[in-house]
C-alpha positions in Angstrom: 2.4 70.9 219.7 3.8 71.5 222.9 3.4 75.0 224.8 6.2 76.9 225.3 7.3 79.3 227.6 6.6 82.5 225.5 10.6 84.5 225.4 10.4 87.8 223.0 12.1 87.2 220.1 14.1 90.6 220.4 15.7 89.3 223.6 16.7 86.1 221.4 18.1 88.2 218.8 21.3 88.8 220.0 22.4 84.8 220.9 20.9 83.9 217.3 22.8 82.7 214.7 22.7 83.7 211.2 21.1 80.5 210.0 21.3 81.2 206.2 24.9 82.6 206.6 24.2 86.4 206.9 25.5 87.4 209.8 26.2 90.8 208.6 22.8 91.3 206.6 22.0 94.6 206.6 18.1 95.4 208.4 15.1 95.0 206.2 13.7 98.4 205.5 10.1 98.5 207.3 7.1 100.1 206.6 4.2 100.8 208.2 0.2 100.5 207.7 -2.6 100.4 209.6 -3.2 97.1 211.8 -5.5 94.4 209.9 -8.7 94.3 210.9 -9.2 91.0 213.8 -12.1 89.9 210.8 -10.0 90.1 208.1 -9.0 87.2 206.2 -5.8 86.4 204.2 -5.4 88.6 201.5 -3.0 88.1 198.2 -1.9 92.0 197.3 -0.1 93.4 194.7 3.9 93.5 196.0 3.7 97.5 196.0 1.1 97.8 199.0 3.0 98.3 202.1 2.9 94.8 204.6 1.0 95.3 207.9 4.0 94.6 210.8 1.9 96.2 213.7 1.6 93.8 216.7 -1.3 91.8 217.6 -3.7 92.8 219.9 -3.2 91.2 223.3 -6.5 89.2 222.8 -5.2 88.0 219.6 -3.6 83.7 219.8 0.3 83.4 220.1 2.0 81.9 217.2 4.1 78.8 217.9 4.7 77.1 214.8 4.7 77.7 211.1 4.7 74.9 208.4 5.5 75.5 204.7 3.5 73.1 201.9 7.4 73.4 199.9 10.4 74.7 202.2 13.2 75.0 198.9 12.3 74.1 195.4 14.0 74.2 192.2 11.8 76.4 189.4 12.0 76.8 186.0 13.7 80.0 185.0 11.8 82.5 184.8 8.8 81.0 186.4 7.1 82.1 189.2 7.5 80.0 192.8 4.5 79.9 195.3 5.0 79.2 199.0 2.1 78.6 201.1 2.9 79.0 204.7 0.2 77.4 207.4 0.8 78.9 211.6 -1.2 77.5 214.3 -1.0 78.3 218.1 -0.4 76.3 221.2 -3.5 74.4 220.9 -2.6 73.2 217.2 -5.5 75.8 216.1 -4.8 78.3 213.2 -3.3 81.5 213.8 -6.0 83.7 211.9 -6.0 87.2 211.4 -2.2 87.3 212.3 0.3 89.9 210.1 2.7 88.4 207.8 5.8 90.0 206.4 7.8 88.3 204.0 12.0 89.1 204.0 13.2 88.1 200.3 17.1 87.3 200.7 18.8 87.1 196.9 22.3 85.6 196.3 23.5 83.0 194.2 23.1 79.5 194.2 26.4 77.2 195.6 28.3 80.2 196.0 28.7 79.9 199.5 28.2 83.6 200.1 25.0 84.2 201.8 22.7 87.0 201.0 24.3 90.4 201.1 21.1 92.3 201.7 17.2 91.7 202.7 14.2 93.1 201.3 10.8 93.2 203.4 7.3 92.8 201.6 5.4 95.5 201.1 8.4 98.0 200.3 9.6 98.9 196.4 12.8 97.0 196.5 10.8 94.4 197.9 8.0 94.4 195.2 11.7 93.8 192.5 11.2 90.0 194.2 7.5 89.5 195.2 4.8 89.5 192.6 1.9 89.1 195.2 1.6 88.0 199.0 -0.5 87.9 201.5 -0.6 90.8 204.5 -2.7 88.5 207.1 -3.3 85.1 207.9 -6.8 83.5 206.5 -9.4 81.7 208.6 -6.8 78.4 207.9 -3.7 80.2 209.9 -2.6 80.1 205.7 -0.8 82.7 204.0 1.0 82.5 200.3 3.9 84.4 199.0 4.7 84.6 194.9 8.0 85.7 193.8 8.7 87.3 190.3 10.3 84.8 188.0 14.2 84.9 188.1 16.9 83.7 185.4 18.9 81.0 185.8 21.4 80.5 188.5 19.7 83.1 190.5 18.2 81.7 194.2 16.5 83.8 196.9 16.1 82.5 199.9 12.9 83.6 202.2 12.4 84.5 205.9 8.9 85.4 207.7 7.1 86.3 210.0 3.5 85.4 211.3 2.4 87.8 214.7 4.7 87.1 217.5 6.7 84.6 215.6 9.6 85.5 213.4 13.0 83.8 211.5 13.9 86.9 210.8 16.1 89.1 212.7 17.7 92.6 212.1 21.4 92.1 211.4 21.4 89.1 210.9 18.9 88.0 208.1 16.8 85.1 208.1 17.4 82.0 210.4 15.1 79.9 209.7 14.7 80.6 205.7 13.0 78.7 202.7 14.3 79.0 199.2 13.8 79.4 195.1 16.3 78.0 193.2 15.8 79.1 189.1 17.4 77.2 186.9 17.0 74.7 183.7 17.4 71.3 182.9 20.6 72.2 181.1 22.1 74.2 183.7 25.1 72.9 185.7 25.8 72.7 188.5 21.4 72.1 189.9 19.0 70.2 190.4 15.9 68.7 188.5 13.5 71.2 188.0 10.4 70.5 189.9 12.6 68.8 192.7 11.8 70.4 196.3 12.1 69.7 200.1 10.1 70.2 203.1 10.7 70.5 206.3 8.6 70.2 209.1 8.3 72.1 211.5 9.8 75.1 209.3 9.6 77.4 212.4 8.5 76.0 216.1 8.7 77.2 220.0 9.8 74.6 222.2 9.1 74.5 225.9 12.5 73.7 227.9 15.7 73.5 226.7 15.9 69.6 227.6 13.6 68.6 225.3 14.1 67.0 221.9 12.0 67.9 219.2 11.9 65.9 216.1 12.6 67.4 212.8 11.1 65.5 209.8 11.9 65.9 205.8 10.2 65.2 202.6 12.1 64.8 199.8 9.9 64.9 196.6 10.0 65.5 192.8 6.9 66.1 190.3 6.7 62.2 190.3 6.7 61.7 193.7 8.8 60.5 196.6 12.8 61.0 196.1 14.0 57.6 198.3 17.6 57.0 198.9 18.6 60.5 199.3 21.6 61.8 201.2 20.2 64.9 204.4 22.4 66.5 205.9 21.2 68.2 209.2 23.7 70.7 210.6 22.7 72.4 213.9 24.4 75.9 214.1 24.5 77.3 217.4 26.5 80.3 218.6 29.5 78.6 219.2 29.6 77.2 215.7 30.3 80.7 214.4 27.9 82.1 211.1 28.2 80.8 207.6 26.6 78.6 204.8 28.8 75.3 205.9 27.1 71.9 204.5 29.0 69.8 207.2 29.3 69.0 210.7 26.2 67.6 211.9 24.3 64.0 211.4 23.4 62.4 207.8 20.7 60.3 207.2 19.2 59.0 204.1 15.1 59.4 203.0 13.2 56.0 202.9 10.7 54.6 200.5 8.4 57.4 201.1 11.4 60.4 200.5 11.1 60.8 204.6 14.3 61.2 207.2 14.1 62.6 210.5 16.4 64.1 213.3 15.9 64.4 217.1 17.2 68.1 217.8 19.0 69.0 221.0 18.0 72.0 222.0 20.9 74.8 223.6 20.1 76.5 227.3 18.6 79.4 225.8 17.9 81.2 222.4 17.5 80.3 219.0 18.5 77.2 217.0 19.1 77.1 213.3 19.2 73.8 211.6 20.3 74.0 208.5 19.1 71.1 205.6 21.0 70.2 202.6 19.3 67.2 200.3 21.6 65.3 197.6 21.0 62.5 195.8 23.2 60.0 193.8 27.2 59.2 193.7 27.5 62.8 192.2 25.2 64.4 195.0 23.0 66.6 192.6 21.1 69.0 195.1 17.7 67.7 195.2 16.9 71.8 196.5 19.0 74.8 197.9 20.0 74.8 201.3 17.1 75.4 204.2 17.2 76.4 207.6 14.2 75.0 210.3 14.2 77.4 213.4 13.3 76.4 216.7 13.2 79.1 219.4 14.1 78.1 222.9 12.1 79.2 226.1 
């Protein structure tokens, strides 16, 4: 991981697109709760117990990326889906001990309305979405949100943050976002249950706005290895304008091992979403819901 030149993400906020298409998402009620102790380790609590968001200490290590073991996944309704999110520092060392809140982003799936409203972990309309999640970081930098299981056609998509390092901003939602897509093997239009995507890195800093980062996906089912599928990687900076478009950018098709990649161009300044739409086959069944990767800018 390359260092970056550290930029508040406030300052970033207003030049950030709406990555998951809410650019008129109303602010996540917050709450706050004592600051986790620097020993504590990652801890699963019940969805009712407020989230810790209280900064870091200065001592603490900066946050530069955050990976995701699944970034979207199709589940079976009324199942519940588990992300488990990993965040390291400069050095490629896990961010321990760091305070995770969870933004839960409902809507429905290929509407192409994004989510109307967001819900923070660790509040009571957030605890209507999350069944359990943890409030800090573990000695692995690893942290694991559960949502409650959903009925079909029902998708939530799912921003964080991890210390110093968030997708989500007030106003605007998520920008970089995973997702849950419920639904059965019946329903149409979706995707093969079990089917999921991930994308890494979910959430990165970069250090100058002339690099190029590479962003690499993993398309997979409960089999294995999806090969031969359709990503579509759609950078949306400012001038591109907010919504839930899957056009406009490069396409480029998983090998034998479900893998495709993309060299990102990063903008002078600020925050880019990338959003990540996997088909597969003439029809192009979704092989997930719709994604966004962050990178923030120096």
């Amino acid at each position: 991981m390359v260092k970056a030149t550290h930029m508040s993400l406030a300052a970033l906020a207003t030049l950030a697109l709406a990555g998951c298409g809410a650019s008129a998402a109303p602010t996540a009620s917050q709450s706050s709760s004592p600051k986790p102790s620097p020993s504590a380790s990652s801890t699963m609590t019940s969805s009712t117990t407020p989230a810790s968001t209280t900064s870091q200490s200065a001592t603490a290590p900066e946050v530069y990326s955050i990976e995701a073991n699944k970034t979207a996944q199709m589940v079976q309704a009324g199942q519940e889906a588990t992300f488990t999110i990993t965040a390291a520092t400069s050095s490629g060392q896990p961010a321990a001990d760091q305070a995770v809140t969870f933004y839960i982003g409902p809507m429905v799936p290929l509407s192409g309305n994004p989510p109307k409203a967001w819900y923070q972990s660790g509040t009571t309309t957030g605890s209507n979405y999350i069944a359990s999640y943890s409030k800090t970081t573990n000695s692995q930098g690893q942290a694991t949100l559960v949502l409650r299981g959903q009925p079909t056609k029902s998708m939530e998509m799912v921003g964080i943050s991890v210390g110093d390092l968030s997708s989500y901003v007030a106003g605007k939602g998520a920008l970089g976002s995973m997702d849950a897509w419920w639904t059965t093997s019946s329903t149409m239009p979706s995707g093969p249950v079990g089917d999921y995507v991930t994308v890494s890195p979910f959430i990165t800093r970069v250090s100058s706005a002339s690099s190029s980062p590479q962003l690499s996906v993993m398309a997979g089912s409960p089999t294995g290895a999806i090969p031969n599928a359709s990503v579509d990687f759609i950078p949306k900076p400012t001038s591109m304008g907010a919504g839930m478009s899957s056009s406009g950018g490069m396409m480029a098709t998983t090998g034998s091992t479900g893998k495709a990649a993309y060299s990102v161009m990063m903008p002078s300044q600020g925050m880019l979403p990338i959003r990540i739409v996997v088909t597969q086959g003439s029809a192009m069944t979704r092989v997930a819901g719709g994604m966004n990767a962050l990178f923030v800018g120096p």
